[in-house]
C-alpha positions in Angstrom: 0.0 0.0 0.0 3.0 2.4 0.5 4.1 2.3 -3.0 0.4 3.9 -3.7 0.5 6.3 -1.0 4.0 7.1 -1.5 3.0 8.7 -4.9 0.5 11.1 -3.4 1.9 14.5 -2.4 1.6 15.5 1.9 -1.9 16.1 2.7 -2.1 19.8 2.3 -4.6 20.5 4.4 -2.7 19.0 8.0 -0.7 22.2 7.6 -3.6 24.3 8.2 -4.4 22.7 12.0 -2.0 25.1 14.2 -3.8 28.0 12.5 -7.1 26.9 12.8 -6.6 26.5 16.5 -6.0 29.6 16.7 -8.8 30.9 14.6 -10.8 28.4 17.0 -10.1 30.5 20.4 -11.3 33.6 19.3 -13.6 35.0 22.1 -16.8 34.5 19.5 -15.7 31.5 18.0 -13.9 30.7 14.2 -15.6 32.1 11.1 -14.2 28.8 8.9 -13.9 29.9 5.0 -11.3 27.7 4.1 -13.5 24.8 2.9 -16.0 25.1 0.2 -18.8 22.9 2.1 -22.0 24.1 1.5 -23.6 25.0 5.1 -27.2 26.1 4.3 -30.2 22.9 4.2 -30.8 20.5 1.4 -34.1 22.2 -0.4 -37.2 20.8 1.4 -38.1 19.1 -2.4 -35.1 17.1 -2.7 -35.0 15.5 0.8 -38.5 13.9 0.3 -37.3 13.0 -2.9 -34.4 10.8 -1.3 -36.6 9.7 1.6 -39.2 8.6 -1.0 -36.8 6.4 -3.0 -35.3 5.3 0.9 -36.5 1.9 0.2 -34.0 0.6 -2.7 -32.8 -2.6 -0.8 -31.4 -3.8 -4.9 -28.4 -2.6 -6.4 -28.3 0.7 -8.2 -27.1 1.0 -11.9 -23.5 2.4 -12.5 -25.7 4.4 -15.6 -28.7 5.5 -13.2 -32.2 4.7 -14.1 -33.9 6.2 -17.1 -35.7 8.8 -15.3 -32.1 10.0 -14.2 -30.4 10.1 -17.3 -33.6 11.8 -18.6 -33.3 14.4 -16.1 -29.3 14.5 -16.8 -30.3 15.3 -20.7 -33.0 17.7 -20.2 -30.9 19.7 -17.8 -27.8 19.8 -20.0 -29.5 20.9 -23.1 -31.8 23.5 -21.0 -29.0 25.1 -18.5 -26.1 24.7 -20.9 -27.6 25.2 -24.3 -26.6 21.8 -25.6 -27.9 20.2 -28.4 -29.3 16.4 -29.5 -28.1 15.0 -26.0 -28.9 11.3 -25.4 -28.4 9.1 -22.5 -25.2 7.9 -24.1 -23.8 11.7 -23.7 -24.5 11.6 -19.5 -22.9 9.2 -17.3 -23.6 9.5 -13.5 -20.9 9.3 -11.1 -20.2 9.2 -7.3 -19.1 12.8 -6.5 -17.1 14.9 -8.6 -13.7 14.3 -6.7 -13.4 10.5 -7.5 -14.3 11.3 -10.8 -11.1 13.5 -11.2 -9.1 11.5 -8.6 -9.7 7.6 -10.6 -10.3 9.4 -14.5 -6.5 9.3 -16.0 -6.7 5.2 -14.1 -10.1 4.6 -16.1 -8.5 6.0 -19.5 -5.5 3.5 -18.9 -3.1 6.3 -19.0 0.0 5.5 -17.2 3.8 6.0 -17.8 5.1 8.3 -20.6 1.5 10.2 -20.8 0.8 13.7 -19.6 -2.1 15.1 -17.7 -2.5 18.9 -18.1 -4.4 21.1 -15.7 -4.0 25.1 -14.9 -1.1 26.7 -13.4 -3.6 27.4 -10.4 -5.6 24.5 -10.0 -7.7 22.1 -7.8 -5.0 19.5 -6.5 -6.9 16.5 -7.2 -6.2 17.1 -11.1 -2.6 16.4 -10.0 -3.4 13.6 -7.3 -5.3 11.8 -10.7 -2.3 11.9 -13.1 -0.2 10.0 -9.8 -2.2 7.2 -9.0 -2.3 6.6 -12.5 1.9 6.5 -12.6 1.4 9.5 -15.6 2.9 13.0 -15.7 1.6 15.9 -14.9 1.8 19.5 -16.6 0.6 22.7 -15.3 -0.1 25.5 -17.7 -0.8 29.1 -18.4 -2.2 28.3 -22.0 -3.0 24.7 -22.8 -2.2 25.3 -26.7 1.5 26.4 -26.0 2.1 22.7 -24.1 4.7 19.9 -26.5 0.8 17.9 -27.8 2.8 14.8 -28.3 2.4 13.1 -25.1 -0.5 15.2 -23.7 -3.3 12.2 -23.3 -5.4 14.1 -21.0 -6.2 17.9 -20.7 -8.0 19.7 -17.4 -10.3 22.9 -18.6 -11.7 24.4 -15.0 -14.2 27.0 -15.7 -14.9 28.9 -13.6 -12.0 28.4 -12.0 -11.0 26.9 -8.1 -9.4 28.7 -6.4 -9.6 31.8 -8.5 -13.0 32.2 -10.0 -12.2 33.1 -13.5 -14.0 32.5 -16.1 -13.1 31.1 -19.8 -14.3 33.5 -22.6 -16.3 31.5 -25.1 -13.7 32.6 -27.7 -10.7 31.3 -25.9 -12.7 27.5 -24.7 -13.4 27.8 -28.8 -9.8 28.0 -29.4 -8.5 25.5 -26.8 -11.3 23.0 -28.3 -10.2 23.3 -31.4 -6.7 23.1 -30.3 -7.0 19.4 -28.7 -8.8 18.2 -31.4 -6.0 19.1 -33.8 -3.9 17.4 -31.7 -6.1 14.5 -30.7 -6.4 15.4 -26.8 -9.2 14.5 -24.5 -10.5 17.6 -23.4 -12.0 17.2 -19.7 -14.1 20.8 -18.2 -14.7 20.9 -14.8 -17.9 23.3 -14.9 -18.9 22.5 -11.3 -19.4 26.3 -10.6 -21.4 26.8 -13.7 -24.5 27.9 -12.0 -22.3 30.4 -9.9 -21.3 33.4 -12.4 -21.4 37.0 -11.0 -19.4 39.0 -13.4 -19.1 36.7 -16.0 -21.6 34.2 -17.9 -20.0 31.2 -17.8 -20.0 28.8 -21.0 -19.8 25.2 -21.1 -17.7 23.3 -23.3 -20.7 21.4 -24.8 -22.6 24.8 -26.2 -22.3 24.8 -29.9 -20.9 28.1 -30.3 -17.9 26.1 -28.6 -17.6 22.9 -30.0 -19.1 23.6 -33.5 -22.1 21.0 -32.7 -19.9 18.2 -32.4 -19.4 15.8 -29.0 -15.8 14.3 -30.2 -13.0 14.8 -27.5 -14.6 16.9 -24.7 -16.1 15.8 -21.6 -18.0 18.2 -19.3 -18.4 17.1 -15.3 -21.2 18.9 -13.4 -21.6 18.6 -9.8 -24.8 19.4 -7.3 -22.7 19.6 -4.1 -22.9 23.8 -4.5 -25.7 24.5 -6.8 -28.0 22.2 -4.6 -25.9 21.8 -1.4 -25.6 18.1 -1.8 -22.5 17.8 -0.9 -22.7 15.0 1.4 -25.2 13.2 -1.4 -22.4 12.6 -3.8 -24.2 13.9 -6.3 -22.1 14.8 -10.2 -22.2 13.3 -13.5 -20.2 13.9 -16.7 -21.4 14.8 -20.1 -20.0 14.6 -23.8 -18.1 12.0 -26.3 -20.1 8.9 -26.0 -17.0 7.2 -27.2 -15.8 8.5 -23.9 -18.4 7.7 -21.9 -19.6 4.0 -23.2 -16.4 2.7 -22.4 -16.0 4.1 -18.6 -19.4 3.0 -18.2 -18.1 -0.2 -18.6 -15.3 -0.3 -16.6 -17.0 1.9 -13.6 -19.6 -1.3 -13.8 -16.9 -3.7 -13.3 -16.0 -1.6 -10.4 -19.1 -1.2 -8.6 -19.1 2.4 -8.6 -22.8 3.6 -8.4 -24.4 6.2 -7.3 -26.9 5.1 -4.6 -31.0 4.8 -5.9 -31.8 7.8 -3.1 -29.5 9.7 -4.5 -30.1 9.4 -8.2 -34.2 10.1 -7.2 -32.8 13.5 -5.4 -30.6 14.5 -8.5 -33.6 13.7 -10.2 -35.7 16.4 -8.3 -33.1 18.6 -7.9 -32.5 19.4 -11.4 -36.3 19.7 -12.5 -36.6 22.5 -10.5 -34.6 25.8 -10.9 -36.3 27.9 -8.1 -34.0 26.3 -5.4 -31.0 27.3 -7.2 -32.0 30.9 -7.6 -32.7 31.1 -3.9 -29.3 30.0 -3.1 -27.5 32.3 -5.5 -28.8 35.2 -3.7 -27.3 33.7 -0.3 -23.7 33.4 -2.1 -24.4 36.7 -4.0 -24.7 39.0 -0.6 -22.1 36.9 1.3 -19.7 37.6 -1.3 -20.5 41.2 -1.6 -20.1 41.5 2.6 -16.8 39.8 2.3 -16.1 41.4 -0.7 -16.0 45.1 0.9 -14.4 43.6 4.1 -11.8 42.7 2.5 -11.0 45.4 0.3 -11.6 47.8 3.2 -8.9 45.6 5.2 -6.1 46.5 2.6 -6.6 43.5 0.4 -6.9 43.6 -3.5 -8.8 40.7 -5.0 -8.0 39.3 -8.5 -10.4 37.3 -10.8 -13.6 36.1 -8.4 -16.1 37.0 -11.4 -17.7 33.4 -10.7 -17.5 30.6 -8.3 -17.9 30.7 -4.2 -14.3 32.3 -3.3 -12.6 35.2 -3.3 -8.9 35.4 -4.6 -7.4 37.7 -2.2 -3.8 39.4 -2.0 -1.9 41.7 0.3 1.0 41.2 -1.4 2.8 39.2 1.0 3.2 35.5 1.8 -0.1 33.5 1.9 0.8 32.2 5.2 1.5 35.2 6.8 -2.1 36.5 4.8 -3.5 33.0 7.0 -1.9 34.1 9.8 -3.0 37.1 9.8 -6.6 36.4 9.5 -6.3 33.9 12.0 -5.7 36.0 15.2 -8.9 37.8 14.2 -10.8 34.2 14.5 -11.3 33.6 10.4 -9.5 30.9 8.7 -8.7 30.7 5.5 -7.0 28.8 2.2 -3.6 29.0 1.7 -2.5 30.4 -2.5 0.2 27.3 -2.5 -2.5 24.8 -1.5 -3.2 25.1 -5.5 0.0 25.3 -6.9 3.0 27.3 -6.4 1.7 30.5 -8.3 -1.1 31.1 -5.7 2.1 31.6 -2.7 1.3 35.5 -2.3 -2.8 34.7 -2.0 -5.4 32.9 0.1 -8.8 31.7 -1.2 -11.8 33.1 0.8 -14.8 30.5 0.7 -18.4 32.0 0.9 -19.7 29.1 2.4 -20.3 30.2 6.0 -23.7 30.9 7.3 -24.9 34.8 7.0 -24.4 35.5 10.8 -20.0 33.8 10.6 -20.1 36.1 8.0 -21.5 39.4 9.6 -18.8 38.6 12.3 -15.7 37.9 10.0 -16.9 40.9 7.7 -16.9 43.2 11.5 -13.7 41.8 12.4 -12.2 42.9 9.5 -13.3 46.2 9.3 -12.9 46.6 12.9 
């Protein structure tokens, strides 16, 4: 087992324990915004949609039942603007992260192949291209990177940690790019639903891919948009000749996504109202943290989409943590997401409205 784990990089997030202690004995308690956990209820809808389906004593099917990948179709061409989606173009999985963490293993990339993601980026792109034994590559602009060993290429738009946002132009460009070059093209949209100075566009809208499926691969999450997190709730989209084969191998390895669940996606994303609702929550937490911060001396970068705040004052991001920390708030560290992010920390907006009334007074104190 230690040749596996010896592979992985250190844990990233152990380092952050001394300073959350300290965050922790503030007089009126932490303000956490280091973790993008969603903290507000599971809509009302989509619990009595699991507790409904609660009695599924048989297995569930690695491709979800039909009313699933119905609801998996409709939603893709409705939200995203897709066109002449099927059930082969959706393929349910167990959470986003395992998806990313097992994908490069389930293409059968190994040795000699390359797994590309952003400069600044989500580790678990990086944790992927290790337990499959393959390199990895971090880039400013995917269509400068050497094509000839690139198997597998990261697109994260918007982006974690820095909420930017891929003009349609450029995702055109770096689409027609990969198929030139024959790469897989892989776009975490998980944030899609979470643009505030920005539209975001998926890789699967026409305008981007020219109406054509071949080579990209779109993964949607409901952990934020419906805080069902702790569902393990996410499915991909795209290239059937993707998607029929890890079908197939995500059979042979059991990985389904439990019946209760798949009825909660189900109800989840028939009904747009929830989603709304919770948009406004992020949209005035941001805007309190927002003004905090910049009142505090900060200067934030990028942030025109997603649930954090990319945040600078120009100094190491641990001092930044440190910092932040005696006043009770805890934060990401830049370098948790690659050595370009040392001078920033990432500012969640996942705290309730009242931990974020007190970190926005603390601040501005």
């Amino acid at each position: 087992m230690s040749a596996v784990s010896d592979r992985l990089p250190a844990f990233p997030w152990d380092k952050l324990e001394p300073y959350k202690k300290t965050a922790a004995a503030h007089p009126d308690g932490i303000v956490d915004l280091s973790v993008g956990t969603p903290v507000d209820p599971v809509p009302e809808h989509i619990q009595k949609a699991l507790i409904a389906a609660a009695d599924s004593p048989g297995y569930p099917t690695v491709w979800g039942t039909p009313e699933l990948r119905d609801a998996l179709t409709r939603w893709v061409e409705h939200r995203l603007g897709a066109r002449e989606v099927t059930h082969r173009h959706v393929l349910p999985v167990v959470g986003s992260k395992e998806l990313v963490a097992w994908l490069p293993t389930q293409l059968g990339l190994g040795p000699g192949d390359q797994v590309a993601f952003p400069r600044l980026a989500y580790p678990t792109y990086e944790v992927g291209a290790r337990l499959a034994r393959a390199e990895h590559v971090a880039y400013d602009d995917p269509t400068e990177l050497d094509p000839s060993r690139l198997k597998l290429l990261w697109l994260n738009s918007p982006s974690n940690p820095t909420g930017r946002v891929l003009a349609k132009e450029e995702l055109t460009r770096i689409v027609a790019w990969a198929r030139e070059h024959g790469v897989l093209v892989l776009s975490d949209e998980c944030y899609i639903e979470l643009g505030w100075e920005a539209d975001p566009v998926s890789v699967l809208h026409p305008d981007v891919n020219g109406g054509s499926y071949d080579g990209i691969v779109a993964v949607h999450s409901l952990s934020k948009r419906s805080n069902l997190a702790g569902y393990r709730a996410a499915f991909l989209a795209g290239d059937p000749a993707v998607l029929g084969p890890l079908l197939q191998i995500r059979k042979h390895g059991g990985m389904m996504t439990p019946a209760p669940t798949q009825a909660a996606v189900v109800a989840a994303l028939g009904d747009d109202e929830h989603v709304r609702v919770q948009r406004e929550r992020y949209a005035a937490r941001r805007t309190a943290l927002r003004v905090a911060l910049l009142g505090h001396g900060f200067r934030i970068e990028h942030s025109e989409a997603s649930l954090y705040l990319w945040a600078t004052r120009d100094e190491s991001c641990w001092d930044t943590v440190a910092h932040l920390a005696d006043r009770g708030i805890l934060v990401a560290p830049g370098d948790f997401y690659g050595p370009a992010g040392d001078r920033f920390v990432r500012v969640a907006l996942t705290a309730t409205d009242e931990r974020v009334r007190a970190a926005a007074a603390r601040l501005t104190a």
